[in-house]
C-alpha positions, 0 to 999 in steps of 0.5 A: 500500500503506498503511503504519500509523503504528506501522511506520514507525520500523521501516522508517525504520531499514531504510532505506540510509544512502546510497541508490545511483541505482538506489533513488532511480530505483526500479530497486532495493529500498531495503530488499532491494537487490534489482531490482524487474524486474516487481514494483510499485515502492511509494513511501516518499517523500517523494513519490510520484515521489521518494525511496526505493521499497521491494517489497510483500515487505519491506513486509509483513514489517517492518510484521508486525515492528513489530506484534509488536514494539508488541503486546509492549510493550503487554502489558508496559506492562499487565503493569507497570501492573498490577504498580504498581497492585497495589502501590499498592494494598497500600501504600494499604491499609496507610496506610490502616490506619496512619490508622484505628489513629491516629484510634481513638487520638485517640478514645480520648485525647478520651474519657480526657481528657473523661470524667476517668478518667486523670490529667492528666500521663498525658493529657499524655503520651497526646496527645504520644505521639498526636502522635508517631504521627500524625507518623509516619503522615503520614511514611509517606503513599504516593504514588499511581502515575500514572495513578490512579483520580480517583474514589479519595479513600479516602486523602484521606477518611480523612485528613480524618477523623483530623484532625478527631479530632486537634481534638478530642482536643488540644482535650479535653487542652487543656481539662483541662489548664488546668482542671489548672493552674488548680485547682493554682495555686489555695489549698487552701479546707479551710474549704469543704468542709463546704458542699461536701461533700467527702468524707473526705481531700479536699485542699481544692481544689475543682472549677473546671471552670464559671469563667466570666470573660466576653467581655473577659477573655480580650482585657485578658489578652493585651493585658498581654503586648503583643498587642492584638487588635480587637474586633468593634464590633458584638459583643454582651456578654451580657445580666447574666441569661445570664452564666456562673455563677463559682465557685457549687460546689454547682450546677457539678457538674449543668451539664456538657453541651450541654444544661445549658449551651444551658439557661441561654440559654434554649434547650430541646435538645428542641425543634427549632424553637429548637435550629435557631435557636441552630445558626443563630446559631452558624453565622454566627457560626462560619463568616462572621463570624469569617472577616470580622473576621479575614481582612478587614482593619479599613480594608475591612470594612463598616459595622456595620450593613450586617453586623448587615443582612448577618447577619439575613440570613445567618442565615435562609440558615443556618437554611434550609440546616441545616433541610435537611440533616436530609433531604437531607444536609449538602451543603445547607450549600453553599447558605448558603456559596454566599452567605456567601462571595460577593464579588460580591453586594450586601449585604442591607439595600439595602447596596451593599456587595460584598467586591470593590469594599472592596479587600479581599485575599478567598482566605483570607476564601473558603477560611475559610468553606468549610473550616468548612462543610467540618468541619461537613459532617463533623461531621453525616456523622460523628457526625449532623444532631442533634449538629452542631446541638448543636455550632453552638447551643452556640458562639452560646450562648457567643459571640452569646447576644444576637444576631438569632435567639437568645432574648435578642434581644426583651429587647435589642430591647426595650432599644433600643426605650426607648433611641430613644425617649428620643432626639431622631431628627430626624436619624435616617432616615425608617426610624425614625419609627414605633417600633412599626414599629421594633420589630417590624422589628427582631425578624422581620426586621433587614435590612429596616429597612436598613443605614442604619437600623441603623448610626444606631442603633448610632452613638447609645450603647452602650445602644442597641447591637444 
């Protein structure tokens, strides 16, 4: 007769506690006590010839016992399950809610504090009451039961989103209230006005908004309170016919967008071609070479020029994958990062350079490029293709304006071209002996004329700084 896994607990328990001799010499039931005379004696171990035997009888009527008993937990464990999801879902739903209302708010703060129309404590106060709400909201995030639909990322998705729209939002307060302070702290110039154009009752501050301190500003101030940060050798300045415009009042209020500011690079947000070239720039810039110099200690990190050969070819990887995620969506950013945040691979310009073989501690080097294609996946999800390309060609416009794949590149390698030929290249790599050739290397394809090439050049001057 055979007994399913299910009962047997339940006949285990039916069992004497100290058999006699006539249920272990299977005279008796050891279930029922009762003599099996002419019935079939069925064993229970353990085995066949030994231990105790109980009758068909007792075993069919403990084996009905222990299904009832399984089918009704069960039924209640579903009943529970289902109770705990419904629940679940409830308090999901709800958090949910609470997380969408937060990140209107933000919304909201970012476009208040962008467009002007509040004053500068009230958006003070507007961000930290922000703040204060989504402290709130991430205190009342619930937990998920166990098990839960894996395929579920609502919550995860739409925390995802409301941190984007924090960055925003602090950044927009951030730029307005240093614009504030900056205009506050600065003299009244009433003798302006007049070339201004003020109107009527104006205090004599006047608009601060397009200061444009340059690259080393920002580096010389922080040194004066005792932090040093390192500069990138390989960083271009920008070209004195790109720099920003100072405190030319009459023309800042016209350059306030994306594309005023792309303008002055050169770059016309209507043509395609050259905003993906610019979008291009920002990304390598934004993605790779920041999380380079910054996760990647100075004593591992390459040469700088087997990272300008590293970068021109990043660079088309970069221009490759945006162009694409026009059609096919941004998810073809993962085969710039696929490449980008390779350990492994040899670096472009015949480098045998891979990040493994530096020493290099690389985890944060990886999570950092994949946390900026992640953002700039949502940033084309969120607000579209156009406006991330805008986003990534305004930060080359204002961090790279001379780097491969920008439109100051042919003067500056122009520049370099003259500088070599002054030079004495007697020891310069085979690579440079034709200018000509040169040049026209340097300006479709950097890498190809080499890492070694390209390091001889950047160790002559800063002239011929690339």
């Amino acid at each position: 007769m055979h007994i399913p896994s299910y009962a047997r607990a339940t006949i285990r328990a039916a069992l004497p506690t100290v058999p006699t001799a006539r249920h272990v010499g299977a005279l008796d039931c050891g279930l029922c006590d009762t003599p099996f005379e002419d019935r079939e004696p069925v064993p229970l171990g353990p085995t066949p010839t030994s231990g105790l035997f109980s009758c068909h009888d007792c075993l069919t009527r403990l084996i009905a016992q222990a299904r009832r008993s399984r089918d009704s937990a069960l039924a209640r464990n579903a009943e529970h399950a289902r109770a705990e999801w419904a629940a679940w879902t409830r308090t999901r739903d709800r958090y949910l809610a609470g997380v969408e209302s937060v990140r209107e708010a933000a919304e909201a703060v970012a476009r208040l504090a962008a467009d002007g129309t509040a004053k500068p404590l009230e958006i003070a106060w507007l961000l930290v009451a922000l703040e204060s709400a989504h402290t709130w909201t991430a205190d009342d995030a619930p937990k998920a039961p166990n098990p839960v639909d894996p395929s579920d990322s609502s919550v995860r998705d739409a925390e995802f989103r409301l941190g984007l729209e924090l960055i925003s939002a602090r950044e927009a307060v951030a730029e307005r209230l240093a614009y504030h302070l900056i205009n506050e702290a600065m003299p009244a110039e009433p003798e302006m006005c007049e070339e201004f154009d003020c109107p009527d009752g104006c205090s004599g501050r006047h608009d601060s908004s397009h200061i444009g301190c340059g690259p080393d500003t920002v580096f010389e101030g922080l040194a004066r309170h005792g932090v040093v940060v390192p500069r990138a050798e390989d960083d271009p300045a920008p070209a004195p016919d790109r720099a920003l415009p100072g405190r030319t009042r009459k023309s800042a209020p016209g350059m306030t967008g994306p594309a005023e500011a792309l303008a002055q690079h050169g770059i016309d947000t209507d043509d395609t071609e050259l905003l993906l070239d610019a979008a291009a720039v920002g990304l390598v810039t934004d993605a790779w070479h920041d999380a380079l110099l910054s996760e990647i200690p100075a004593t591992a990190q390459p040469a700088p020029g087997e990272i300008l050969a590293q970068r021109a070819d990043l660079y088309r990887r970069a221009r490759r994958a945006l162009a694409a995620a026009r059609d096919d969506g941004p998810q073809t950013l993962r085969a710039f990062q696929a490449v980008a945040s390779s350990v492994d691979l040899p670096w472009a310009g015949n480098s045998p350079f891979t990040l493994r073989a530096s020493g290099a501690t690389t985890e944060n080097f990886v999570q950092r490029i994949d946390d900026r294609i992640r953002y700039m996946s949502e940033i084309m999800r969120e607000q579209g293709w156009r406006a991330g390309l805008l986003r990534l060609a305004v930060s080359a416009a204002s961090r790279a304006p001379g780097h491969f794949g920008m439109p100051g590149w042919a003067d500056r390698v122009a520049s370099v071209t003259r500088r070599l030929a002054e030079l004495d290249r007697s020891d310069a790599p085979p690579a440079l002996a034709d200018l000509g050739a040169v040049e026209a290397l340097l300006i479709e394809a950097p890498d190809r004329l080499g890492a070694d090439a390209l390091g001889w050049i950047l160790d002559q001057s800063a002239e011929a700084a690339l």
